[in-house]
VEXDREN-2710 file (C-alpha; in Angstrom, 1 decimal):
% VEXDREN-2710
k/r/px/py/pz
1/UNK/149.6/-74.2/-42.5
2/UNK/149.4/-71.9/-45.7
3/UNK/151.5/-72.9/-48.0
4/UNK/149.7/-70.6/-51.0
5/UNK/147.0/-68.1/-50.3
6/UNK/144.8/-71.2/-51.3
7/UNK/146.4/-74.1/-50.6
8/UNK/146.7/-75.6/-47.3
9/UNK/148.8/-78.3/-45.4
10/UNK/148.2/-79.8/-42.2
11/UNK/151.2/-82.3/-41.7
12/UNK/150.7/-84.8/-38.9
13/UNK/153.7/-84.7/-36.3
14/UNK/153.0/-86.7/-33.2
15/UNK/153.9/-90.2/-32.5
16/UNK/150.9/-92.3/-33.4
17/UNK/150.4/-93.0/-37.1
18/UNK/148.5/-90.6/-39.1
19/UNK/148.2/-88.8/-42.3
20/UNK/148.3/-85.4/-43.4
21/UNK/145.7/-83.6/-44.6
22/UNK/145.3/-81.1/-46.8
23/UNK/142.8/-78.2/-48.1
24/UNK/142.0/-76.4/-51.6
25/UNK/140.8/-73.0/-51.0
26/UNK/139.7/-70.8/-53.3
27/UNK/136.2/-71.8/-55.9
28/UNK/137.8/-75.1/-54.9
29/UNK/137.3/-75.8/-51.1
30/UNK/138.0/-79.6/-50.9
31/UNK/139.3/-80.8/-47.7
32/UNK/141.8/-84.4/-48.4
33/UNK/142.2/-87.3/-45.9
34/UNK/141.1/-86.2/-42.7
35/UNK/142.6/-88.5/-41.2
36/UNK/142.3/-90.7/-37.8
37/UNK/139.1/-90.2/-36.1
38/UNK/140.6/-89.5/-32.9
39/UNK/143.2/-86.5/-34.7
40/UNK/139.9/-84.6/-36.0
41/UNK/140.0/-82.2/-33.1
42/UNK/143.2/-81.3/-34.4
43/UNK/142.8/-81.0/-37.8
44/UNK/139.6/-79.0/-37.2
45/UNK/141.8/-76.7/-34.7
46/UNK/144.2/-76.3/-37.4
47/UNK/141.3/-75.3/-40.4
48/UNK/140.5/-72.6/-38.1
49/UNK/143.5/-71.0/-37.0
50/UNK/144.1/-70.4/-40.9
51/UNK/140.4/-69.1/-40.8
52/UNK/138.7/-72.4/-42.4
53/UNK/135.3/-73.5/-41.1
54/UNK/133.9/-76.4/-41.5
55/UNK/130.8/-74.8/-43.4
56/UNK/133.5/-73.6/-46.0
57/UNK/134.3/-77.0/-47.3
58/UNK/132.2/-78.7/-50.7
59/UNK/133.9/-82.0/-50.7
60/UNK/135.4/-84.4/-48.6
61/UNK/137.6/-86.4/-50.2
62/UNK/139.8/-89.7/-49.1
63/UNK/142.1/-91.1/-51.9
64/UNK/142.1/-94.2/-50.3
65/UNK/140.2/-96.9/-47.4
66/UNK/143.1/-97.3/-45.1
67/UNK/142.0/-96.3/-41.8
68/UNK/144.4/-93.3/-41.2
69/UNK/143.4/-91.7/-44.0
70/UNK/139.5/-92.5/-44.3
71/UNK/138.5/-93.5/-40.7
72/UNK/137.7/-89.3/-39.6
73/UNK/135.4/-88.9/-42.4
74/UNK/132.4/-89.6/-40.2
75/UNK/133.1/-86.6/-38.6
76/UNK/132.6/-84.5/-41.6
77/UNK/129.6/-87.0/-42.8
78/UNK/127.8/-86.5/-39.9
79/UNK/127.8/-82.7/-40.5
80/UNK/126.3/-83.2/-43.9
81/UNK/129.1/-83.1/-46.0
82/UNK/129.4/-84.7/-49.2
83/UNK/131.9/-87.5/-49.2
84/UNK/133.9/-88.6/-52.1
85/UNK/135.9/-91.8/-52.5
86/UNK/136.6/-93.7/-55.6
87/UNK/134.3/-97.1/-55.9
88/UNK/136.9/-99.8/-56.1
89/UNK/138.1/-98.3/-53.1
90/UNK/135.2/-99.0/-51.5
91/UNK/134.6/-102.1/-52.5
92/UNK/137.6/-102.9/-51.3
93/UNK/136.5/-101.6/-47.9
94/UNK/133.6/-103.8/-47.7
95/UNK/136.0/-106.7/-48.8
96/UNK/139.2/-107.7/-48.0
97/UNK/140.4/-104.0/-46.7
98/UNK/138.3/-104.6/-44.0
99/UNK/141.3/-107.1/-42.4
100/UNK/143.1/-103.6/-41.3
101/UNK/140.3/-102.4/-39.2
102/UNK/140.2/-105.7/-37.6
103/UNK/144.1/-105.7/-37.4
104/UNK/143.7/-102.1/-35.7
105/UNK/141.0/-103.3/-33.7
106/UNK/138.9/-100.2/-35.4
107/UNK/135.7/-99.8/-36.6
108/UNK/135.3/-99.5/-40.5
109/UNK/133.8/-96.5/-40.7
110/UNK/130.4/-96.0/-41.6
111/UNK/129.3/-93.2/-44.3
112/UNK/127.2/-92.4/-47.3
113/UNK/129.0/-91.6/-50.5
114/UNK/128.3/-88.2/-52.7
115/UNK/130.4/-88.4/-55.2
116/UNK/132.4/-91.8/-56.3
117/UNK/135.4/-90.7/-57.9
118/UNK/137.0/-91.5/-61.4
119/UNK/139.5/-90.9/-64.0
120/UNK/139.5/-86.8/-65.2
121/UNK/137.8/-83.5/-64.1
122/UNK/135.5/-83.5/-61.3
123/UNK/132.5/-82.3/-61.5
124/UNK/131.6/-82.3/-58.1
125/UNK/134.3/-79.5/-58.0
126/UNK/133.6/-77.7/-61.3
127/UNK/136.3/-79.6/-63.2
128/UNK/138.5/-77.4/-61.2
129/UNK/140.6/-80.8/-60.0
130/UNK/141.8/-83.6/-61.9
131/UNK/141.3/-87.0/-60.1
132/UNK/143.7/-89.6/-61.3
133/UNK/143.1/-93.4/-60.5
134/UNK/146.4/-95.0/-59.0
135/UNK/146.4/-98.2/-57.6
136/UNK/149.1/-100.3/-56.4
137/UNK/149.4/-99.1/-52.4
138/UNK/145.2/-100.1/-52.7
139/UNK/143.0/-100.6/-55.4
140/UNK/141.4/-97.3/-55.4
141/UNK/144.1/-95.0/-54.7
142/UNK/143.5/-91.8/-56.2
143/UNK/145.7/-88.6/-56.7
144/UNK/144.3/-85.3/-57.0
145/UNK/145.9/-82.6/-59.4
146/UNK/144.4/-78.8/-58.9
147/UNK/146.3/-77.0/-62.2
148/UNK/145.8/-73.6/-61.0
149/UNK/148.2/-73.8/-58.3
150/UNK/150.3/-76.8/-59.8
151/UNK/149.7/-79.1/-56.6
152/UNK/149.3/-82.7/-56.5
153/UNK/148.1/-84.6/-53.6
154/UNK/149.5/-88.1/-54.0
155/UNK/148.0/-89.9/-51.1
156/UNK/150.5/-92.6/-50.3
157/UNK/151.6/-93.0/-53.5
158/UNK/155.1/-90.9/-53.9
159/UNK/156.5/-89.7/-50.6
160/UNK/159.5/-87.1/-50.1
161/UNK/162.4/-90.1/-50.9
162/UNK/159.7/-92.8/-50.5
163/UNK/156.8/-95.0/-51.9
164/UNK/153.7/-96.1/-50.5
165/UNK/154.0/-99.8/-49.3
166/UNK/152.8/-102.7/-51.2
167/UNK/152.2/-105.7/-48.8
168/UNK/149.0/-105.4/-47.9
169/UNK/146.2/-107.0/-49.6
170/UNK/145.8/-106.6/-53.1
171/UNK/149.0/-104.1/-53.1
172/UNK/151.3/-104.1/-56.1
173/UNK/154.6/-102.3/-56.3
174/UNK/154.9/-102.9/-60.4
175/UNK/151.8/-101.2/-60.4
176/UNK/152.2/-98.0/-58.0
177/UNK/155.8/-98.0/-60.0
178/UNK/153.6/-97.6/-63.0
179/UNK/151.7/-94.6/-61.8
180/UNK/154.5/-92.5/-60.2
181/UNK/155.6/-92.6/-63.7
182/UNK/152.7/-91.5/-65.6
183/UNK/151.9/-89.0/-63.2
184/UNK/155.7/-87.4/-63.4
185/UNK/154.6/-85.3/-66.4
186/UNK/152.4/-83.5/-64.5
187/UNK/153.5/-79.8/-63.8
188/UNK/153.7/-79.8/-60.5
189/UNK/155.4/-77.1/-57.9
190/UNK/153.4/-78.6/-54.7
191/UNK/153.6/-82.2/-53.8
192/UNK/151.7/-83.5/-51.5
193/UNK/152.3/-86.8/-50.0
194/UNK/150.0/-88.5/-47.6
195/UNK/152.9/-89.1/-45.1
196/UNK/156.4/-87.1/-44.2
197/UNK/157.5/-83.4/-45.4
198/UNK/155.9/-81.4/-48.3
199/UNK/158.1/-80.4/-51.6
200/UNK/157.5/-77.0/-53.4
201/UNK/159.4/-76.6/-56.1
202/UNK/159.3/-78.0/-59.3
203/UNK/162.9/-78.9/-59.3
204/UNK/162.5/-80.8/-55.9
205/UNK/159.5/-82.5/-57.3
206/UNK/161.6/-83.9/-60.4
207/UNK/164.8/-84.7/-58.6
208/UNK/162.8/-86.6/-55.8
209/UNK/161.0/-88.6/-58.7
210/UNK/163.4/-89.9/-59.9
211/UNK/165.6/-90.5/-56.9
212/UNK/162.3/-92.6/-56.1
213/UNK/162.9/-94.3/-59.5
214/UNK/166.2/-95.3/-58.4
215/UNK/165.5/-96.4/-55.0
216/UNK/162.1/-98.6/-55.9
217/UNK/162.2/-99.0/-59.6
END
């Protein structure tokens, strides 16, 4: 789905969990959270019909290791794309993270990483995006500003009237708290949450901050 004539949602609506994914076009051409390894088909199906190959994309990128967001990557790594994911999300993986797979009775997935992401530009993508570390729903969490268009991909940090949940292992809802705050003064027109509807406006974006505030702070 185009939301701009570079920016692209693919919003998961069937019944199982999954996340949505989403692609920067453009000089950019990152594809984020792919998903569910068993939803690739459709998230593949969907690149194309908005005329996206999989040859098109630079960068891979998961903002976290939670299985419905990270577990289709192999997918794309086995193609020969370059994977990025930040390293204390991946440590986390190989550590205690690994309880969800089990939980899921899922595979952790198995990949080599490109690029391991950090605080500011990245390079991997000609400074073009701005990769913010935000922890609390995981250790690594990361949210991924692209300043030309004003979009923010927030992983499941900030949801439309939500917040990414805390309980799992290492969560911490002072800290994800923290980080919806610092990251409201971002200019941002596109948000774009790992779960539930899309906002694109500016005055939606603010107004649903701080209803979140309210709610969860």
């Amino acid at each position: 789905m185009r939301l701009t004539d570079d920016l692209y949602a693919y919003p998961w609506e069937g019944y199982d969990n999954n996340c949505n994914s989403f692609f920067f076009g453009g000089e950019v051409r990152c594809l984020i959270d792919p998903g569910h390894a068993r939803f690739v088909d459709d998230l593949v199906a969907g690149l194309s019909a908005d005329g996206v190959s999989q040859a098109d994309i630079r960068l891979v990128i998961a903002t976290h290791s939670h299985p419905d967001h990270l577990e289709g990557i192999t997918r794309f790594a086995k193609l020969g794309l370059p994977v990025a994911i930040h390293p204390a999300s991946l440590a986390y993986l190989q550590d205690v993270g690994r309880i969800i797979y089990d939980f899921l009775a899922s595979s952790v997935p198995e990949f080599e990483v490109a690029v391991e992401l950090a605080e500011g530009p990245l390079a991997a993508l000609d400074g073009l995006v701005e990769v913010y570390h935000t922890p609390g729903h995981e250790p690594g969490s990361v949210c991924l500003y692209w300043p030309a268009t004003k979009a923010l991909a927030t992983g499941d940090l900030i949801f439309f009237g939500g917040v990414g949940r805390t309980d799992f292992p290492l969560g911490s809802h002072e800290e994800l708290m923290r980080q919806i705050d610092r990251l409201s003064a971002l200019d941002v027109e596109y948000l774009l949450p790992g779960h539930g509807p899309t906002i694109d406006s500016r005055a939606e974006v603010e107004r649903n901050t701080k209803a979140v505030r309210r709610m969860f702070g």
